[in-house]
C-alpha positions as CSV (number, residue, x, y, z in Angstrom):
1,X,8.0,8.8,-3.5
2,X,8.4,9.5,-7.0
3,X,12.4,8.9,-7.3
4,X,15.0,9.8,-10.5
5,X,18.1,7.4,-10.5
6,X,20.8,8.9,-12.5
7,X,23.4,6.0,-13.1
8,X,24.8,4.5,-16.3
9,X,25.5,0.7,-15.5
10,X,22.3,-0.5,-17.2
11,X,22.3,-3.6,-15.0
12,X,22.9,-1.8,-11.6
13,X,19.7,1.1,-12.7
14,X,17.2,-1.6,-13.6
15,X,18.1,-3.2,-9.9
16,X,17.7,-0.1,-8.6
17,X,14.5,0.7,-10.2
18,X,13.2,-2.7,-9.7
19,X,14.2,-3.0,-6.1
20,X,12.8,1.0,-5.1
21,X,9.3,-0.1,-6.6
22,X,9.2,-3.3,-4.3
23,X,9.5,-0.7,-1.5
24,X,6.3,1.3,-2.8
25,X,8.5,4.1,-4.7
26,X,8.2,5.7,-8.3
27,X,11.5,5.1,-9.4
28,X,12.0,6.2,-13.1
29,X,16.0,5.8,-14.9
30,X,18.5,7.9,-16.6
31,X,21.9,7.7,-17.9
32,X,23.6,10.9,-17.7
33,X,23.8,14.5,-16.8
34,X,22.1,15.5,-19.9
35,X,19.0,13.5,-19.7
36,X,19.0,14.0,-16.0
37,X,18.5,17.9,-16.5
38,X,15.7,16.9,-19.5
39,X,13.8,14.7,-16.8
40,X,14.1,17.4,-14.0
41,X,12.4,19.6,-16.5
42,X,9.6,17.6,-17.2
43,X,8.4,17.1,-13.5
44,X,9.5,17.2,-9.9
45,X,10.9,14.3,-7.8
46,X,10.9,13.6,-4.4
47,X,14.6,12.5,-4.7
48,X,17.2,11.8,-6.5
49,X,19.7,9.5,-6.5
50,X,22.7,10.6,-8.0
51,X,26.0,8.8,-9.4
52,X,29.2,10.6,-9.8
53,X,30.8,8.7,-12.8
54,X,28.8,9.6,-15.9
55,X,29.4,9.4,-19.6
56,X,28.9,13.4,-20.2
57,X,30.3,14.7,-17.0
58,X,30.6,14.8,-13.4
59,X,27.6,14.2,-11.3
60,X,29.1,16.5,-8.9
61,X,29.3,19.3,-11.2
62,X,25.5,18.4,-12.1
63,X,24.8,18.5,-8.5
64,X,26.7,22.3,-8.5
65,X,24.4,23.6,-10.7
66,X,21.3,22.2,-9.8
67,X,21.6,24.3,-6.8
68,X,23.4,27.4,-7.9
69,X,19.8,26.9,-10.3
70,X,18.1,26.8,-7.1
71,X,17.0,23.1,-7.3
72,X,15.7,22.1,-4.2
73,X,14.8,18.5,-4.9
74,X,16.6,16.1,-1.9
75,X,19.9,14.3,-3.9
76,X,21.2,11.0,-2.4
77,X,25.0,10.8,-4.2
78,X,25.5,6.8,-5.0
79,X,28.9,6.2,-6.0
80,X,32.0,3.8,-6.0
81,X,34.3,6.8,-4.4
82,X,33.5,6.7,-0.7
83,X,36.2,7.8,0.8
84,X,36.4,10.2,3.2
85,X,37.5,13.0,1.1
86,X,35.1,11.8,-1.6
87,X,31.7,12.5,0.4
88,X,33.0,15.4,2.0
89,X,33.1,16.8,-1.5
90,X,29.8,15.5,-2.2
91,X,28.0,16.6,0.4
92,X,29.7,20.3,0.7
93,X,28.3,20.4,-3.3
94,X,24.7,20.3,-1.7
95,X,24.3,16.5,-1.4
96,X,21.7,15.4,1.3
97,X,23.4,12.0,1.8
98,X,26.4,9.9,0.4
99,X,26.2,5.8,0.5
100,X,29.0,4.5,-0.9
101,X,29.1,1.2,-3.4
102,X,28.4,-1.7,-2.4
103,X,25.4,-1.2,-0.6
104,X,22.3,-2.6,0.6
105,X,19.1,-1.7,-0.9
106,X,17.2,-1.5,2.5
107,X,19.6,1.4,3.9
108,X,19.0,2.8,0.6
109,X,15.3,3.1,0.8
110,X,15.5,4.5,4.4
111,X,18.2,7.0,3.1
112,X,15.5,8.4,0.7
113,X,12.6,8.3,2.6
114,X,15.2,10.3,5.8
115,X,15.5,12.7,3.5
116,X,12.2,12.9,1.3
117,X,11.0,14.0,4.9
118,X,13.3,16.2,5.5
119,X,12.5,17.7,2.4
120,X,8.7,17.9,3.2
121,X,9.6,19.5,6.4
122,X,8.7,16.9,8.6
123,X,10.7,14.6,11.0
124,X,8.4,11.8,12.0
125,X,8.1,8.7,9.7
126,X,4.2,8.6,10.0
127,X,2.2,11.1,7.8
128,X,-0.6,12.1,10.1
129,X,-3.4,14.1,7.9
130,X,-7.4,14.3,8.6
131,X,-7.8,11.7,11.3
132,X,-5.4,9.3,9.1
133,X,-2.0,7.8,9.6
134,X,0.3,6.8,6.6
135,X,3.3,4.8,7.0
136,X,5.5,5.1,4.2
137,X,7.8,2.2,4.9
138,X,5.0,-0.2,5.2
139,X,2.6,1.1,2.8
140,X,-0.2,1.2,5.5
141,X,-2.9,3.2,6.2
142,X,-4.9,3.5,9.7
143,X,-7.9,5.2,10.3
144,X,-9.1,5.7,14.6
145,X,-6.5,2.6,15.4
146,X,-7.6,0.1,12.0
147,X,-5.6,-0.9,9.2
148,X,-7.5,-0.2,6.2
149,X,-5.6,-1.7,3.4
150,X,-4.7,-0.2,0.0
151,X,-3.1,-0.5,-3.1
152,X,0.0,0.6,-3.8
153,X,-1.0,3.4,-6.3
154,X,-3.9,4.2,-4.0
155,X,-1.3,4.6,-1.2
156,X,0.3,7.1,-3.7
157,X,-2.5,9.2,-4.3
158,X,-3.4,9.3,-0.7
159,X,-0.1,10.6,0.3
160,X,0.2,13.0,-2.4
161,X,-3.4,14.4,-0.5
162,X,-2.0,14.0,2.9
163,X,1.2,15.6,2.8
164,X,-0.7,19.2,2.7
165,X,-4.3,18.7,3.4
166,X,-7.0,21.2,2.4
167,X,-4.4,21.7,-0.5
168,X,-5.4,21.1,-3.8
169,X,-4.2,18.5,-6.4
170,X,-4.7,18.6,-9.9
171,X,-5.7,15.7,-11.7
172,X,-2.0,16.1,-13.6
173,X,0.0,16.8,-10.6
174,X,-1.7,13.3,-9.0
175,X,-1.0,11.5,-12.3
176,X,2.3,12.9,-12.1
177,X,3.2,10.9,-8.3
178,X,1.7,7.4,-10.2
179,X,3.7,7.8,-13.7
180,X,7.2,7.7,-14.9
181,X,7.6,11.0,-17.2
182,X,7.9,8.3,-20.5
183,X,4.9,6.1,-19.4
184,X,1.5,6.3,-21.2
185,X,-1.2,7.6,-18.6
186,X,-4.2,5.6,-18.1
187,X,-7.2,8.3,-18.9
188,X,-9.3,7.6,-15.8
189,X,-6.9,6.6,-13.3
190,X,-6.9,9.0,-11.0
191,X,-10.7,8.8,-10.9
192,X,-10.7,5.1,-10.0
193,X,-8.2,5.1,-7.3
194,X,-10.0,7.9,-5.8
195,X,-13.0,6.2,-6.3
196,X,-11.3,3.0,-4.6
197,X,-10.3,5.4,-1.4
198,X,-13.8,6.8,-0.7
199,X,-14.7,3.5,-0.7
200,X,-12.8,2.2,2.2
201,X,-12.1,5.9,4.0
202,X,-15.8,6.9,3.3
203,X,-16.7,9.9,1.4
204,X,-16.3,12.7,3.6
205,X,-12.3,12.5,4.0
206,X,-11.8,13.5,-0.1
207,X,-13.3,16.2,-1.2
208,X,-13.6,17.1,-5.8
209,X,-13.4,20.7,-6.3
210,X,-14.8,21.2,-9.9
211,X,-12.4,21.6,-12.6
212,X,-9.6,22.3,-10.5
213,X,-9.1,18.6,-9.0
214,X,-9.0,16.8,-5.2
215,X,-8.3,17.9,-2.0
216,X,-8.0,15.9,1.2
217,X,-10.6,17.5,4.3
218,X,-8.2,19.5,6.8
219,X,-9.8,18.7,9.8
């Protein structure tokens, strides 16, 4: 999942980030409203995770008019005001989920992933595409019953495949699920870890539709 945590404690956002990646996720950091609306422009996220104290505003008022805008993207509000009142508020403003400070980064990453599915439109965990399975929690991949293992970024293009097979991804979009919007892109990337995959799913499963980029076989 390729995830934008809008918080301003510098310490608390680099746990975050740190602690999201360890569970497979792209997890990239901003510190307010402002350049949370800049990094919404540049690309799409699978979620969000949202604080309401910022230095330019209210993240609920951020959260208003990302969906009076229309934005669609699933928005986990993170926050220090958890009382009742508070996420009632929250999530009556369009929030998909509310976990209040402390919390435990475990329940976190299940929040997102709950609702990164829910924003797919799907309800099972498991990713089921072209005789594969994906887990997301585990990072695993099974093919007829075997594990077949992967690397993390490889798990990230396959997914970004699976999640609508026959569909096809453009070398950027695929790029877009491995890299932060400020990293530097590595120029054949995308070409390796697709490289990688055919390798261990065989050749069949991955199709390269010329100039226009990858698709995964619906079958």
């Amino acid at each position: 999942m390729r995830v934008l945590i809008v918080e301003d404690d510098p310490l608390l956002a680099d746990g975050l980030a740190v602690g999201l990646r360890l569970h497979g996720m792209n997890a990239e950091l901003v510190g307010s409203c402002g350049d949370a609306r800049h990094a919404l422009a540049a690309g799409a996220f699978d979620a969000m995770v949202l604080d309401i104290m910022l230095p330019d505003g209210s993240g609920l008022d951020l959260l208003r008019d990302l969906r009076t805008q229309g934005e669609r993207c699933p928005i986990l509000l993170l926050t220090a005001l958890d009382e009742t009142r508070d996420r009632i508020v929250g999530l009556d403003r369009g929030a998909d989920d509310y976990l209040g400070k402390p919390f435990d980064l475990d329940e976190l990453a299940a929040r997102l992933r709950a609702i990164g599915r829910r924003g797919e439109g799907r309800a099972a965990p498991a990713i089921m595409a072209a005789g594969l399975v994906l887990d997301p929690e585990r990072h695993a991949v099974a093919r007829d019953g075997t594990t077949i293992d992967v690397t993390r970024r490889e798990f990230a293009v396959l997914r970004a495949l699976a999640e609508r097979p026959g569909v096809i991804r453009s070398r950027a979009q695929l790029e877009e699920r491995l890299y932060g919007w400020q990293e530097d892109v590595e120029s054949n990337a995308i070409e390796v870890h697709i490289h990688n995959l055919r390798q261990k799913l065989g050749r069949e499963l991955i199709e390269t539709v010329r100039g226009l980029g990858y698709r995964l076989k619906d079958v």
